[in-house]
N, C-alpha and C positions, 0 to 999 in steps of 0.2 A: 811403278803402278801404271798401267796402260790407261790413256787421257779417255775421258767419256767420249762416245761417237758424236759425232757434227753433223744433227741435225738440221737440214735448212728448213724455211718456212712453210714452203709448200708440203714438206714432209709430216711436218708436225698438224699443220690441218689435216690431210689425212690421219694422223695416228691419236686425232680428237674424234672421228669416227669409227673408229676400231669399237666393235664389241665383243669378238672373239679371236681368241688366241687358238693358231691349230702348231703341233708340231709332233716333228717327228723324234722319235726316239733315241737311235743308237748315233752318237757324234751331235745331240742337241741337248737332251736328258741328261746323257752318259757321254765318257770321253769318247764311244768307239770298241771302246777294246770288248771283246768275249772271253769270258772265263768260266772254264767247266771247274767243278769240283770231281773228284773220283769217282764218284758215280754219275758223271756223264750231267749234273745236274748244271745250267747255269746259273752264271753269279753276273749280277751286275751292280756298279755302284753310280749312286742317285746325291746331289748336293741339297741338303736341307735348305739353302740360303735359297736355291733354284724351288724348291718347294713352298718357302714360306710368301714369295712372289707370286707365284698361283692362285695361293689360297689367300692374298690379299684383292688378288681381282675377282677370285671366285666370289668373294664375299661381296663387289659391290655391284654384282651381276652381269660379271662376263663372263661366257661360257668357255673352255675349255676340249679343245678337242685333239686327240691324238691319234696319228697314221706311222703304222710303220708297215713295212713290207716285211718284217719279223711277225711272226707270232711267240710271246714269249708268257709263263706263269709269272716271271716277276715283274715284268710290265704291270699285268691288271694287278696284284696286290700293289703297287706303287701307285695307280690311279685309285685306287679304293684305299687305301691312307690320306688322297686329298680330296677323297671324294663326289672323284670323277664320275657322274653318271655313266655305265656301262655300253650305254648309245650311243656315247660320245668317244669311245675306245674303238677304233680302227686297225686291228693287226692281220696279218699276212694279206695285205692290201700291192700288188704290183703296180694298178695303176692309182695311186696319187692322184692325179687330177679325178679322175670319179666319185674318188673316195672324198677329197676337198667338195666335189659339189652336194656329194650326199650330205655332208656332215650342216653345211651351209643351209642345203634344203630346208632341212629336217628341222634345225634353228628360226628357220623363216628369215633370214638374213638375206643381202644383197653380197657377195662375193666381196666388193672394196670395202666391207664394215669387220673382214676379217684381215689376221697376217697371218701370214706362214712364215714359219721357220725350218731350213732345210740344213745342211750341210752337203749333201753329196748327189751325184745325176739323178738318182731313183725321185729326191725332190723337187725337183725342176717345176714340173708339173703343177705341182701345186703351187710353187711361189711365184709363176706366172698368173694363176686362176686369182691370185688375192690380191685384195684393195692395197698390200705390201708386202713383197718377199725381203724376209732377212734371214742372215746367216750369223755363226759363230764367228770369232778370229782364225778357228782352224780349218773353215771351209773349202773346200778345193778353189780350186780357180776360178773355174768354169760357171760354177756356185755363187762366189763373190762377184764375177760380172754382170748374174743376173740379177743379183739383191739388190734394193733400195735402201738397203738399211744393213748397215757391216757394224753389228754388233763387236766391241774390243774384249770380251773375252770368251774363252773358247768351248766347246762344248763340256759340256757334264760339269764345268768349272765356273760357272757363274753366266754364263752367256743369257740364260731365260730370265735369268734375278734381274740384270742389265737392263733386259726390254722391258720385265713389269715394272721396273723403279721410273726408268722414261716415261710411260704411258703413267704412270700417277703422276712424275712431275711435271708432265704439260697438260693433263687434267687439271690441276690444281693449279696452275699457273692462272690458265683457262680462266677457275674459277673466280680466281680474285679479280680478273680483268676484266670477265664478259658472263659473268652468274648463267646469265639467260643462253646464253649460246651452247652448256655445254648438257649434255643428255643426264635428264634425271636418274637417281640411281634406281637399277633394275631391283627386282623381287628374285632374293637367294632362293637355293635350292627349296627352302623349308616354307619359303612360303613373304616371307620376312622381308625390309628393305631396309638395307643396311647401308648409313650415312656414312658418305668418304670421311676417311680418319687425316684431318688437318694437318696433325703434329706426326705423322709417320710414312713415310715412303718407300 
């Protein structure tokens, strides 16, 4: 079992500022691979573990955003299973960094209060624009020199579960140490403010 990334300090201050996650899809989401069915339909597969990580930070009000230079149908039904606001779905996006600052924008955020997560050139772009770029364990090279954050496992295979368990364990660290220093929890989707869950990461 590949050892948790090593975080140093200055790292994990920034990733106590983080309020949204942006990433991209094909080799973050999913391993990579393309698969048609016979009728020409794509197929792709999504890790639930990688899902239910989202949907624990969606719920203490971080936003979620997605860029991919694909346009795909099963992309948006995968964001609308976790409920991904439609505004916040990005596809057939070339450049990445626009699409990073629109999405930013639009949030009212400051750029370092987001990460990107990239795996391959087309993401460069954006994991330069964010308060942290990270990658998978199977990121190109070129990918991992630019990341701040080298996530140990690899796309579509746990790599997003990885960073949202990090980001709850040094929230929660946070909290026991410095209550006051760490950002109240935001209002979900519904309206609703829903308190960090203690006992679960």
């Amino acid at each position: 079992m590949p050892a948790a990334p090593i975080v140093p300090d200055d790292l994990r201050t920034k990733l106590l500022r983080i309020r949204a996650l942006v990433l991209d899809v094909d080799g973050v989401l999913t391993d990579g691979s393309l698969t048609f069915d016979e009728e020409g339909r794509e197929l792709k597969s999504f890790d639930v573990k990688d899902g239910l990580g989202l949907v624990l930070l969606r719920d203490l009000g971080y936003r979620i955003g997605i860029i991919s230079s694909r346009a795909s149908k099963v992309v948006a039904q995968r964001c609308r299973d976790l409920k991904i606001p439609d505004e916040c779905i990005l596809q057939g996006e070339l450049d990445k960094a626009a699409a990073f600052d629109r999405l930013v924008g639009r949030w009212g955020f400051e750029s370092y209060e987001a990460v990107a997560v990239g795996d391959d050139l087309p993401d460069l772009g954006m994991m330069r624009r964010a308060g942290i770029g990270a990658c998978p364990s199977d990121a190109v090279s070129i990918v991992k020199d630019a990341a701040a954050l080298h996530l140990t496992k690899p796309g579509g295979g746990g790599a997003v579960r990885e960073l949202c368990d990090l980001i709850l364990e040094i929230r929660r660290g946070a909290r026991a140490d410095k209550p006051q220093e760490v950002r109240p929890a935001q209002p979900s989707s519904d309206g609703s403010v829903v308190q960090f869950p203690g006992s679960r990461g």
